[in-house]
Backbone bond lengths (Angstrom), bond angles and torsions (degrees), N, CA, C in turn:
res aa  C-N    CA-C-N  psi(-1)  N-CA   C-N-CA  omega(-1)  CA-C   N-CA-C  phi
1 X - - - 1.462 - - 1.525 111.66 -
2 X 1.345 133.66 -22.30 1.178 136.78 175.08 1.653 100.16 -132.96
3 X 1.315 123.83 117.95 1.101 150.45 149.51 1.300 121.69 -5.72
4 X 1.274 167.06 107.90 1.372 154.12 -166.13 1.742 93.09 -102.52
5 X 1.449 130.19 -20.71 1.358 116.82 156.90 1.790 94.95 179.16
6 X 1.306 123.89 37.35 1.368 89.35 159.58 1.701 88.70 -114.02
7 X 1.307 118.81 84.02 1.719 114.33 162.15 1.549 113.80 -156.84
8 X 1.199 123.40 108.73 1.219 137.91 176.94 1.776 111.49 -5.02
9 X 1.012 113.79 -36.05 1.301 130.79 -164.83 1.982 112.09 -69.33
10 X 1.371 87.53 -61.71 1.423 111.42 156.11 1.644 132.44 -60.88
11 X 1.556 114.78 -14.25 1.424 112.23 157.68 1.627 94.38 -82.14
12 X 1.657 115.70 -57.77 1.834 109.74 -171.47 1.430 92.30 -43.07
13 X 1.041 149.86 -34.16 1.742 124.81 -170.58 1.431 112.07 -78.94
14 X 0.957 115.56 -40.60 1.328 137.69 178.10 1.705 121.25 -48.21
15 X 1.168 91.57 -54.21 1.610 114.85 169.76 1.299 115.52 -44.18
16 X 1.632 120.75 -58.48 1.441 110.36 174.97 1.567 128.63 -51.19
17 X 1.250 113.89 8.02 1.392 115.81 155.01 1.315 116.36 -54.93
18 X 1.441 97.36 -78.00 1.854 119.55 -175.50 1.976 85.74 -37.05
19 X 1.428 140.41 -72.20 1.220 104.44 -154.94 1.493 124.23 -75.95
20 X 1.639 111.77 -14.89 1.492 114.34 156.42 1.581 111.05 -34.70
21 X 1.582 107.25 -58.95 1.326 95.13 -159.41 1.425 108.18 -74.13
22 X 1.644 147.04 -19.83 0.717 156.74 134.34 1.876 129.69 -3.53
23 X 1.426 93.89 -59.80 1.663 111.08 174.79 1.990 98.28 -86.86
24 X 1.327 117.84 -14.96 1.609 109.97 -179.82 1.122 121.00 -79.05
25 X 1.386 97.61 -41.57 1.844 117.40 -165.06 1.926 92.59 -68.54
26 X 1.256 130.03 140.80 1.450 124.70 117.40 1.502 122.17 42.99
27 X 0.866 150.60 88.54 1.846 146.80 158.07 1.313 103.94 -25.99
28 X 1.233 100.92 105.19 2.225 107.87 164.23 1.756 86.01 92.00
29 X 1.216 124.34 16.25 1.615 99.48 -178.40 1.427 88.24 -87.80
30 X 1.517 128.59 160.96 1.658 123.25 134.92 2.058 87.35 -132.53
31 X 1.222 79.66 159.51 1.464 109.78 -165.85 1.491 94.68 -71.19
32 X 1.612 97.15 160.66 1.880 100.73 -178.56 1.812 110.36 -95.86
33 X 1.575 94.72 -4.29 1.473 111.88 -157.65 1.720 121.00 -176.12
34 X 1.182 110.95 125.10 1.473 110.01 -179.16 1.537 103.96 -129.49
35 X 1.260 109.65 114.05 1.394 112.67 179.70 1.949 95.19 -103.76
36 X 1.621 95.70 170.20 1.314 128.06 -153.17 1.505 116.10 -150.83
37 X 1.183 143.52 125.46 1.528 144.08 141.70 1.841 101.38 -58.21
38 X 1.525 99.97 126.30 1.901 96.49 171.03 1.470 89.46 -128.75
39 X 1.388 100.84 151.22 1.094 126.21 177.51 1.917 112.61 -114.30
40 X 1.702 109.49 -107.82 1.228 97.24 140.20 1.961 128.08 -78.08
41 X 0.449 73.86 -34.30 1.809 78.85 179.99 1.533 127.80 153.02
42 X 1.060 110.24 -5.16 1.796 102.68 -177.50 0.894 124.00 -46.68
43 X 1.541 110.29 -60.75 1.517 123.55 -175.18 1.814 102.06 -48.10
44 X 1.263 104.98 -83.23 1.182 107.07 -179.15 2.121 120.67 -29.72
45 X 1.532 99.66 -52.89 1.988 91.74 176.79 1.173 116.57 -58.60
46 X 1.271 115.98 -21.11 1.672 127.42 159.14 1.494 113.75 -41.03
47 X 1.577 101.18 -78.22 1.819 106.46 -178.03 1.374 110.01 -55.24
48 X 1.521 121.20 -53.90 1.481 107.73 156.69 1.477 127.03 9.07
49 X 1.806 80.43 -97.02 1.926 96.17 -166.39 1.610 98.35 -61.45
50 X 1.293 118.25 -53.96 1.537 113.84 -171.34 1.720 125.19 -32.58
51 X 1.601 89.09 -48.66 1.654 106.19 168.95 1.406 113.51 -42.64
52 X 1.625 111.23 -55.62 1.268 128.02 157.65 1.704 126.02 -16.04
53 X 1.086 103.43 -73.26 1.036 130.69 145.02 1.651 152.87 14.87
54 X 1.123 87.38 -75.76 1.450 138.87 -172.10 1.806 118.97 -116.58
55 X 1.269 108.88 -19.54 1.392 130.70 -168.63 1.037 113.51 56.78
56 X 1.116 114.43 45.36 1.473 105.69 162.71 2.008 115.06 -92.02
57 X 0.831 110.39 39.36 1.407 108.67 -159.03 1.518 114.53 -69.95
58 X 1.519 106.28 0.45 1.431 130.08 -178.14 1.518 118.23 -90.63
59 X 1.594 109.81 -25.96 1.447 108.64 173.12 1.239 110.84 -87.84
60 X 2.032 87.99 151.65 0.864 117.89 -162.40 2.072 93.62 -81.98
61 X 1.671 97.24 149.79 1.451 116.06 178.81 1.381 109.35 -123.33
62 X 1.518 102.37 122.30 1.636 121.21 173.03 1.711 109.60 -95.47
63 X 1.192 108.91 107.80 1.621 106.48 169.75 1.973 120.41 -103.25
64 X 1.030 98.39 123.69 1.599 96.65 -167.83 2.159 97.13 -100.17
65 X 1.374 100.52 155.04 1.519 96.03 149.66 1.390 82.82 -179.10
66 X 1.844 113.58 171.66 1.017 121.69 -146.11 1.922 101.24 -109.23
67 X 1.157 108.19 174.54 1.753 93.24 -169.40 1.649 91.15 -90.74
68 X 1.223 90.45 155.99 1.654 92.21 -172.56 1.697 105.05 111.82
69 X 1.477 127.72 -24.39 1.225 133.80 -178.69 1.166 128.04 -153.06
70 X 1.467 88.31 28.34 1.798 107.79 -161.68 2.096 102.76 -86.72
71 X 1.292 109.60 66.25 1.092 108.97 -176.50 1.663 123.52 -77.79
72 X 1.410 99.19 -51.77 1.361 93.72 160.86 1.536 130.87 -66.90
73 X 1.304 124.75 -2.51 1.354 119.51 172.71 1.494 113.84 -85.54
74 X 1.421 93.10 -17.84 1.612 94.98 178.87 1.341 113.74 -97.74
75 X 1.277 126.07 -3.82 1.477 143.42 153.32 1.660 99.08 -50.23
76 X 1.327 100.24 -93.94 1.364 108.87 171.91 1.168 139.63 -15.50
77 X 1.628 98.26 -58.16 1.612 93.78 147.52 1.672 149.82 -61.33
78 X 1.341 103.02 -6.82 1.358 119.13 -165.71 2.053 93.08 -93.35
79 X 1.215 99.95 -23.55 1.785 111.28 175.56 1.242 123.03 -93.07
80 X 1.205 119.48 115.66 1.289 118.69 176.34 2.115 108.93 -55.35
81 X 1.441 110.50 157.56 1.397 102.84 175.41 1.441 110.50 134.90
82 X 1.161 109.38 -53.84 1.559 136.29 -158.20 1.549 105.83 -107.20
83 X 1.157 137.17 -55.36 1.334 155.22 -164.31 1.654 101.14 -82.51
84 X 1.437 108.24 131.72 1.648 112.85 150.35 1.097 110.67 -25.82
85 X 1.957 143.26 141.31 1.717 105.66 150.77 1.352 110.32 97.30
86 X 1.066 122.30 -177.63 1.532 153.13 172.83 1.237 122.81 -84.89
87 X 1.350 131.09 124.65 1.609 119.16 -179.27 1.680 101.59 -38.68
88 X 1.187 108.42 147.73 1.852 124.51 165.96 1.291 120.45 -100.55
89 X 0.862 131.21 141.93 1.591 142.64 175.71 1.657 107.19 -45.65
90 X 1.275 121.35 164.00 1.396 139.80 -171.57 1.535 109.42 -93.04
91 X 1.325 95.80 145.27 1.437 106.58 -176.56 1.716 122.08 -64.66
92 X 1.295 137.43 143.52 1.697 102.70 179.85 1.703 102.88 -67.07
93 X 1.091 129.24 6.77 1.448 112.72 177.37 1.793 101.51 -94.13
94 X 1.333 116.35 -3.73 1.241 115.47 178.32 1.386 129.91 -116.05
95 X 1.781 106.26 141.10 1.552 101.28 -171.00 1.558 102.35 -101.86
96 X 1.478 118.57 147.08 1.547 105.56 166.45 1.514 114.70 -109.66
97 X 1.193 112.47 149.86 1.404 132.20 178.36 1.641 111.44 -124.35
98 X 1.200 100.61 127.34 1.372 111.10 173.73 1.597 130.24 -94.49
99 X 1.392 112.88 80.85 1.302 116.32 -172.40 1.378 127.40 -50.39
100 X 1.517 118.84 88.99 1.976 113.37 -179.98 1.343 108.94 -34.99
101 X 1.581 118.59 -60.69 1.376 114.48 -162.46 1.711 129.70 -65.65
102 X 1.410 118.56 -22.91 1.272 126.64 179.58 2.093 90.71 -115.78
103 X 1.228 132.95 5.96 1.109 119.77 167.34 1.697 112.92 44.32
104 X 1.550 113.35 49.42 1.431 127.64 178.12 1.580 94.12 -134.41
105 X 1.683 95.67 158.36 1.834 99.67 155.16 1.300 112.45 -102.31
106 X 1.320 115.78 156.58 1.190 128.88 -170.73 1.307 119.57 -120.83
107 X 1.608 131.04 113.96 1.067 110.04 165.97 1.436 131.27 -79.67
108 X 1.653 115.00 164.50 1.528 110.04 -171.17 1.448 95.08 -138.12
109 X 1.455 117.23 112.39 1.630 115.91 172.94 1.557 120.23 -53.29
110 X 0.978 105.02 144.64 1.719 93.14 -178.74 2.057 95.40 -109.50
111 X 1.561 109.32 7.41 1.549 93.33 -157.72 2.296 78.65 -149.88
112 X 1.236 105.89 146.75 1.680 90.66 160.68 1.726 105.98 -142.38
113 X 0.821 115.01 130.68 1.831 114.37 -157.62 1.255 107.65 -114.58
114 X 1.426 129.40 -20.23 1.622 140.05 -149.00 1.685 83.36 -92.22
115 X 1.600 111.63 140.27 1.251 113.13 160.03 1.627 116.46 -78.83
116 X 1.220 128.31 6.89 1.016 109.52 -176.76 1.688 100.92 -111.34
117 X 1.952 93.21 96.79 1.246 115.86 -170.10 1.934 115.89 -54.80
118 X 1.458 97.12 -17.58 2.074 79.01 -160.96 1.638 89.19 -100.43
119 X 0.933 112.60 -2.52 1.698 108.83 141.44 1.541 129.22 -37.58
120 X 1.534 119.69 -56.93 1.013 148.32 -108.76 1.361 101.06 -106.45
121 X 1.409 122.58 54.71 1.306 129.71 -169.60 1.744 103.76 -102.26
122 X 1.490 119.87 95.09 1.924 99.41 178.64 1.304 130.02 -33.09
123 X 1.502 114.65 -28.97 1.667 116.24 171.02 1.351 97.40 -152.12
124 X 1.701 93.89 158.89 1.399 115.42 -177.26 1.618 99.90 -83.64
125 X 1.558 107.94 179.34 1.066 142.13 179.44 1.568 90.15 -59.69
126 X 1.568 137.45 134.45 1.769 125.98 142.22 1.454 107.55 -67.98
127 X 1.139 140.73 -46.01 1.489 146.90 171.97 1.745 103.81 -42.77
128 X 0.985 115.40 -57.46 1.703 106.68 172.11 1.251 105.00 -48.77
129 X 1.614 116.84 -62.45 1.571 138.24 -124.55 2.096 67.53 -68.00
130 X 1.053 121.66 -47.81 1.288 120.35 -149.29 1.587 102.70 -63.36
131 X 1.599 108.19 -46.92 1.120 130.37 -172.16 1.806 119.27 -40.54
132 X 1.567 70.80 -51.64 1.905 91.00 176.60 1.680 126.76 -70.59
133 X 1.601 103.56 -49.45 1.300 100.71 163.10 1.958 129.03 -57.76
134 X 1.888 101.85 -12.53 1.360 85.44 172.34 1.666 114.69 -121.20
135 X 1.303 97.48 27.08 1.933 116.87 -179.40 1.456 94.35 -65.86
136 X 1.352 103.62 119.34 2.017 109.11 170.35 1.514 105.29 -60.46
137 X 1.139 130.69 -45.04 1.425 107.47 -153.74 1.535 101.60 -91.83
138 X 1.343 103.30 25.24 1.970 92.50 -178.20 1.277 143.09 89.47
139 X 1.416 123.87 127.54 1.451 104.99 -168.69 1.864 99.72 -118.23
140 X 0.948 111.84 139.01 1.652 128.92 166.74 1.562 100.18 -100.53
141 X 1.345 116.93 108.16 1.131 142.95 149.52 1.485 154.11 -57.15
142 X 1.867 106.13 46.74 1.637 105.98 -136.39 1.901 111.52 -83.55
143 X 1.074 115.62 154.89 2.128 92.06 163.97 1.561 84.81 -138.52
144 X 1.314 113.47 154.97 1.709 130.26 -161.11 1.748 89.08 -149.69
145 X 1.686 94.59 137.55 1.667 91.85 163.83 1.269 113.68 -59.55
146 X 1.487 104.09 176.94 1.553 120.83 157.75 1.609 130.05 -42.91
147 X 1.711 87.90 -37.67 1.807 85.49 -170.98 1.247 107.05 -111.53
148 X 1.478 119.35 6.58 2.258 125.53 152.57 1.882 93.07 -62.59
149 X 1.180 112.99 -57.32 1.622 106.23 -167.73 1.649 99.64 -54.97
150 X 1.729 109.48 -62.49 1.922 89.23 175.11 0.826 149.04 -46.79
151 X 1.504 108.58 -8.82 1.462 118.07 -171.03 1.645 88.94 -101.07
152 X 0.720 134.21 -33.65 1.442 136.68 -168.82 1.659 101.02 -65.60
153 X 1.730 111.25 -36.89 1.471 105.07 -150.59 1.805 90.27 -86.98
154 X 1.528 113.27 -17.85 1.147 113.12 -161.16 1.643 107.98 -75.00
155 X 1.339 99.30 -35.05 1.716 127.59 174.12 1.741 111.67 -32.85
156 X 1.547 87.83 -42.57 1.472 92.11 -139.49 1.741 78.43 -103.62
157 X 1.098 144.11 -66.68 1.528 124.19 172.54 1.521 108.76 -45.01
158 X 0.870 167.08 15.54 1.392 161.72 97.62 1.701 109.62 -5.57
159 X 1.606 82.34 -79.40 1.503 111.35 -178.34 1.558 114.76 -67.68
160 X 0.718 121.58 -33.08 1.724 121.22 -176.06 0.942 149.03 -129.70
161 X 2.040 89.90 -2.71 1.160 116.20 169.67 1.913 132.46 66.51
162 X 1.607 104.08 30.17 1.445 118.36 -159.76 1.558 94.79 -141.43
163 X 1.201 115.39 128.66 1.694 133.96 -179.38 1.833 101.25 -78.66
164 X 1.299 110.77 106.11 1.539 94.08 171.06 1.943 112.82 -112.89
165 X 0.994 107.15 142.73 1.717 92.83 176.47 1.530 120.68 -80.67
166 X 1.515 94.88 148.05 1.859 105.76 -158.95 1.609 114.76 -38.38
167 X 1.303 111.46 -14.82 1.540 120.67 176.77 1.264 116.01 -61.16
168 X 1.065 112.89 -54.82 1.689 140.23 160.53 1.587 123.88 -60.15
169 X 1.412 113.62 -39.29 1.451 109.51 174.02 1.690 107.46 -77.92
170 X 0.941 130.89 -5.36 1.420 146.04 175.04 1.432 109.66 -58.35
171 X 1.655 106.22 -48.58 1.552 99.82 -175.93 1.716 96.47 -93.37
172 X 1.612 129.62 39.47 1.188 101.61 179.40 1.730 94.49 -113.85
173 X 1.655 101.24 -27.05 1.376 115.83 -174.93 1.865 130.30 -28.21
174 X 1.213 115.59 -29.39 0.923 122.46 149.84 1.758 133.85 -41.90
175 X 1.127 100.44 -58.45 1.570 113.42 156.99 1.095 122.93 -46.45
176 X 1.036 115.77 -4.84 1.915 119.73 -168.33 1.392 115.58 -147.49
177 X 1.379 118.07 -28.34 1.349 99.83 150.29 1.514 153.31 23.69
178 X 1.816 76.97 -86.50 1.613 90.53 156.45 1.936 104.20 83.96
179 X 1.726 89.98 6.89 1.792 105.47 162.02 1.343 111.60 -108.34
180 X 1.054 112.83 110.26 1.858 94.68 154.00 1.131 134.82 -97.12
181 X 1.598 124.02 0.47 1.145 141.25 118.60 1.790 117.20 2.76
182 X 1.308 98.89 -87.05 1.500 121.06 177.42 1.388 101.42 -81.84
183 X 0.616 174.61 -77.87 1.545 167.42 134.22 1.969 109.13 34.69
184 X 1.539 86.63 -60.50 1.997 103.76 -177.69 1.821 95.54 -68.55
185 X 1.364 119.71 -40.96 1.620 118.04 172.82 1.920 115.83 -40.64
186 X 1.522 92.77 -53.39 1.672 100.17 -175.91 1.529 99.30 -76.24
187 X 1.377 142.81 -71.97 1.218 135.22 -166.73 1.690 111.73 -105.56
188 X 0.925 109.24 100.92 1.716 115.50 -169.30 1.613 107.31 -39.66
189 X 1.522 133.97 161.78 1.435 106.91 138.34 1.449 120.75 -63.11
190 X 1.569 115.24 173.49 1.172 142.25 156.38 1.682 122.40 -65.45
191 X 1.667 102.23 100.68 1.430 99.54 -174.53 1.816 119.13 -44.18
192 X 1.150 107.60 -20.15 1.816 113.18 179.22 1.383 116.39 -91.29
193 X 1.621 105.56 0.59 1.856 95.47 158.66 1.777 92.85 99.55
194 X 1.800 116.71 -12.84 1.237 95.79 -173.43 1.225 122.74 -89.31
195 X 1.604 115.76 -176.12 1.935 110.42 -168.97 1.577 81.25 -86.53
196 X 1.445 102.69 138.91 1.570 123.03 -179.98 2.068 98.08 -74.53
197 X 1.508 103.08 148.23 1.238 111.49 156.03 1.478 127.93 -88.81
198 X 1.338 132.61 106.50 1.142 127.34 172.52 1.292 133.55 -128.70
199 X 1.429 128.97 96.60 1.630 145.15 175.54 1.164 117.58 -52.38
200 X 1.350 118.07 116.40 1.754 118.08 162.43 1.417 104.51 -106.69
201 X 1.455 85.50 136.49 1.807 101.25 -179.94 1.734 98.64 -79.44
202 X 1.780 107.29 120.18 1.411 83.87 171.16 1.672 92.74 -147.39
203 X 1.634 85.98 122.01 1.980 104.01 -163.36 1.748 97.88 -94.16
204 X 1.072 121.68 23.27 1.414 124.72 161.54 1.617 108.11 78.47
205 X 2.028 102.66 -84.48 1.382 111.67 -172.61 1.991 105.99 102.37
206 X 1.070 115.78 173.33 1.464 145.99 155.33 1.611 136.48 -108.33
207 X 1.594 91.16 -11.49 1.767 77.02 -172.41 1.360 90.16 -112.63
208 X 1.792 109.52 95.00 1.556 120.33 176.67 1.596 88.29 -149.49
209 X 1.230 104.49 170.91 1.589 118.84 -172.50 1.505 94.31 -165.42
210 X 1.319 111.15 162.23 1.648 124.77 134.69 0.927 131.50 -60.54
211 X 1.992 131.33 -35.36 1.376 108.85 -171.59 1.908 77.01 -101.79
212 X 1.318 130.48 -13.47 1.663 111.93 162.35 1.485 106.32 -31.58
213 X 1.755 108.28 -67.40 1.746 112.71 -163.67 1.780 105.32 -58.43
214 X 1.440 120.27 -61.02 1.046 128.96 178.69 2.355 105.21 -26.88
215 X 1.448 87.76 -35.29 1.501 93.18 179.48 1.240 140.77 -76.32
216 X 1.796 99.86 -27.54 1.470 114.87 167.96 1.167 116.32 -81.25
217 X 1.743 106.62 -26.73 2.091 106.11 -174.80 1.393 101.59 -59.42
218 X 1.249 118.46 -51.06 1.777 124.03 177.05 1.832 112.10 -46.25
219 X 1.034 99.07 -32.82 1.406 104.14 -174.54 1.528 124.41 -81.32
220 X 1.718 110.14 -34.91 1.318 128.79 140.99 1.023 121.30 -33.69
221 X 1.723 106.23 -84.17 1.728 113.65 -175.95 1.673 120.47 -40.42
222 X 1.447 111.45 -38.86 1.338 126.03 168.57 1.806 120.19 -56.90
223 X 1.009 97.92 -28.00 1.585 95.25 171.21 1.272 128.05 -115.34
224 X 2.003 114.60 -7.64 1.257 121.91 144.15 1.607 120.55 -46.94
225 X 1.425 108.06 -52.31 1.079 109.77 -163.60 1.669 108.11 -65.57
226 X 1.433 130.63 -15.59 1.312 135.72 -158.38 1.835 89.06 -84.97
227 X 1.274 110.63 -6.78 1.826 99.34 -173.65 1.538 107.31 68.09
228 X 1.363 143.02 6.32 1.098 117.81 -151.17 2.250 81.92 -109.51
229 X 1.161 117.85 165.52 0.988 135.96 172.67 1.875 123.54 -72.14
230 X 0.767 116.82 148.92 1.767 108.62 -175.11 1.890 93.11 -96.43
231 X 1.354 122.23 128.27 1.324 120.94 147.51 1.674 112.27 -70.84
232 X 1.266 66.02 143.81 1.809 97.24 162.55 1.611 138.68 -143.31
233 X 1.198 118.30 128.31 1.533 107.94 -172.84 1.423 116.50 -99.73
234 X 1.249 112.80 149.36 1.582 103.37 172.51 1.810 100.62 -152.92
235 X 1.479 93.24 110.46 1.883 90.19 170.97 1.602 102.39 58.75
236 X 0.945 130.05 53.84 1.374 143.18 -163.96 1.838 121.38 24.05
237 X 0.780 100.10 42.85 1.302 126.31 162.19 1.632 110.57 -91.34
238 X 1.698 101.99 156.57 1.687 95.54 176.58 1.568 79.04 -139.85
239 X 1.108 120.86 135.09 1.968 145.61 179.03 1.939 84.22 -127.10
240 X 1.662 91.47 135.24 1.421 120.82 157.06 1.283 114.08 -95.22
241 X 0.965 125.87 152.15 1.508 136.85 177.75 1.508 138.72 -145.52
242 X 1.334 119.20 88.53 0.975 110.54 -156.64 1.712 123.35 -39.97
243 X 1.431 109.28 134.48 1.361 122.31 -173.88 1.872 102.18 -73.06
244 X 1.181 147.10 116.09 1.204 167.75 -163.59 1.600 131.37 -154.03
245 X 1.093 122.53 111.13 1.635 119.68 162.54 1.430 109.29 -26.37
């Protein structure tokens, strides 16, 4: 009965982020890049319009989610705009729907595997999906396993000392990596040599614990130790990444 984010209402709430960050950042700064965890889309139609807003309609937008709930990337892909190429065909785990009103396809998971449940929407918003394919400054399209986001969430309570849930450590993963390689792919340098500005939206969550974290480090270490590399997608691209504490 109330929307968790496909309703206009819920991007306008959403939005007052983008001008928070606006009045936080620097006088005359705008960011080179604002990345995001999407799920179905709220958060994200939020930064959207806000960008809007604010004029930022030029930055560039990083959207992360994890495989297993990667609905809007597979939206995205089903739309020409965004993608290297030509829209691509659907996954067999994916159904498409053709939205009349925003005139996009939509994917619809038929399966969701990623523990990082507030992800875990079978389809995105079409009103985003639309939003994004016609955002000027671009969308980067990322999906990261389960245990790139733990390592990310583990990173960052280290450092800052704040529990975020895997939904949320998702959009930090980038930061930790530990490529700058792939890192320079999502936010270019600055043709003038300067240090780029870049904001991660990170809305925390509730479903985190201690013996939660205690649960993902095991789960990490377990697939460090296998030597094998973490995939990653971006805009149909596949980046390896070394698997690391």
């Amino acid at each position: 009965m109330v929307p968790a984010y496909d309703d206009p209402i819920v991007w306008e709430g959403h939005s007052s982020i983008v001008t928070e960050m606006s009045q936080q950042l620097p006088p005359g700064t705008t960011p080179d890049a604002i990345l995001c965890s999407v799920g179905g889309g709220g958060l994200l139609g939020g930064i959207i319009q806000g960008c809007n807003k604010v004029g930022w309609e030029h930055v560039r937008l990083v959207t992360l989610e994890t495989l297993g709930s990667n609905c809007f990337y597979e939206s995205l892909a089903l739309n020409p705009g965004v993608f290297s190429g030509a829209a691509r065909a659907p996954h067999e785990n994916v159904t498409v729907v053709h939205d009349e009103v925003h005139d996009v396809q939509v994917a619809h998971l038929a399966k969701l595997t990623s523990q990082a449940t507030s992800l875990g929407a079978p389809a995105p918003s079409a009103g985003v999906v639309k939003m994004a394919l016609q955002h000027k400054g671009g969308i980067k399209s990322v999906c990261i396993p389960d245990a790139l986001a733990m390592q990310a969430g583990m990173r960052f309570a280290d450092e800052h000392k704040v529990l975020v849930e895997l939904a949320c450590a998702t959009t930090l993963a980038p930061a930790y990596w530990g490529s700058q390689e792939h890192f320079d792919k999502l936010v270019p340098p600055r043709e003038d040599g300067r240090r780029r500005t870049v904001v991660f939206e990170v809305c925390g969550g509730f479903k985190i614990s201690l013996a939660e974290m205690e649960k993902h480090q095991k789960e990490v270490e377990a697939e460090v130790q296998t030597g094998e590399a973490w995939r990653v997608l971006c805009n149909g691209e596949q980046w390896s990444i070394q698997a690391t504490l």
